[in-house]
C-alpha positions in Angstrom: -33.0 -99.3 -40.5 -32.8 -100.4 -44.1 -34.6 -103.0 -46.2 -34.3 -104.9 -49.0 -38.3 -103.4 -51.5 -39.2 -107.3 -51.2 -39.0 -106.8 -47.2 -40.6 -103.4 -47.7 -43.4 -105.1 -49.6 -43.8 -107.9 -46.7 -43.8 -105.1 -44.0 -46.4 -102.9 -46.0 -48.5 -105.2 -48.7 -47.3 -102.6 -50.9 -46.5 -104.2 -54.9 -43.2 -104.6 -55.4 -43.2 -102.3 -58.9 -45.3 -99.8 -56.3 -42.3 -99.5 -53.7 -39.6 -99.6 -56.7 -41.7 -96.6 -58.7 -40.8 -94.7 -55.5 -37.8 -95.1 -55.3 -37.3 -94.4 -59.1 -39.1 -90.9 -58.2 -37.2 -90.2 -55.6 -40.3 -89.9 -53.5 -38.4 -92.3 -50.6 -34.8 -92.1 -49.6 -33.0 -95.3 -50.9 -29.4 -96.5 -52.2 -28.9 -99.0 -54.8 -25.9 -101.5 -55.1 -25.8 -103.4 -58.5 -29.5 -103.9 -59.3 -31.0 -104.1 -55.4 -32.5 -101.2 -53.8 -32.1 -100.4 -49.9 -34.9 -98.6 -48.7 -34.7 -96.4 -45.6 -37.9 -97.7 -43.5 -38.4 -94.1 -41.8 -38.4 -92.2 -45.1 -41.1 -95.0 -46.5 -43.0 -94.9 -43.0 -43.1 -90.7 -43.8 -44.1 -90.7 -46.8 -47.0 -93.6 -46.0 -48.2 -91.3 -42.9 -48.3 -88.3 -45.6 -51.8 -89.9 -47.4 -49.7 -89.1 -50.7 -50.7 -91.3 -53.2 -48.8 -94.3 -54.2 
């Protein structure tokens, strides 16, 4: 399942900049079309589950 990060933020009371610094460290698996980023919900779920710090 993919989400948009503002549905990632709703699902996880993550920031938004939080979930988007991620994704600009490649630290979750995502795709980007124009300026939106799709997150993959498992790969954010894994690496949440990990304890890594955000």
């Amino acid at each position: 399942m993919m989400k948009t990060i503002k549905q990632c933020q709703e699902l996880t009371g993550l920031p938004y900049s939080a979930i988007r610094n991620l994704c600009v460290q490649n630290k979750i698996k995502y795709f980007r079309s124009g300026t939106k980023y799709y997150i993959y919900v498992e790969s954010l779920i894994q690496f949440l589950s990990r304890g890594e710090a955000v």
